[in-house]
C-alpha positions in Angstrom: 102.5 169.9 88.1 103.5 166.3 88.9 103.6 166.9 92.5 100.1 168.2 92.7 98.8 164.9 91.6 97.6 163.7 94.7 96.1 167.0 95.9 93.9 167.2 92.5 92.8 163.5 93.2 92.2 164.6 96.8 89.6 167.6 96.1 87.9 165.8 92.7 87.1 162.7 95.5 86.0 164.8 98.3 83.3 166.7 95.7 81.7 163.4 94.7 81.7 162.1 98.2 79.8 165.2 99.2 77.8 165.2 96.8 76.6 161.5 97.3 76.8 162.3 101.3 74.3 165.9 100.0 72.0 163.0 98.4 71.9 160.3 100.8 71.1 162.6 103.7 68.1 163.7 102.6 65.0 162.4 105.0 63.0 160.7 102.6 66.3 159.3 101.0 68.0 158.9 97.9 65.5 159.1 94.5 68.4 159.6 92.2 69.7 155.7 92.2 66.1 154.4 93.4 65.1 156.3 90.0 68.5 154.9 88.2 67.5 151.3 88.9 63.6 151.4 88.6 64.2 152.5 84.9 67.2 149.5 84.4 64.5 147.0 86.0 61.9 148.1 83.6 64.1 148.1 80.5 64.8 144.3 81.1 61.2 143.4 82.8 60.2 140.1 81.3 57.3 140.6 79.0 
């Protein structure tokens, strides 16, 4: 199983790269990290 390492590594990266590249190439963009940070901004908004 050892030398299988790098192709398991290989195919788990490629999924999340596609998926981020599925996200980011949307035409109106990306909501899931606008969303992401909007929420971290208003958790720590000054009052």
């Amino acid at each position: 199983m050892g030398e299988y390492d790098a192709v398991w590594v290989f195919l788990i990266s490629f999924v999340f790269v596609g998926f981020y590249i599925f996200i980011e190439a949307k035409p109106k963009g990306s909501n899931l990290f606008g969303g992401i940070s909007k929420t971290i901004s208003r958790f720590f908004r000054s009052r």
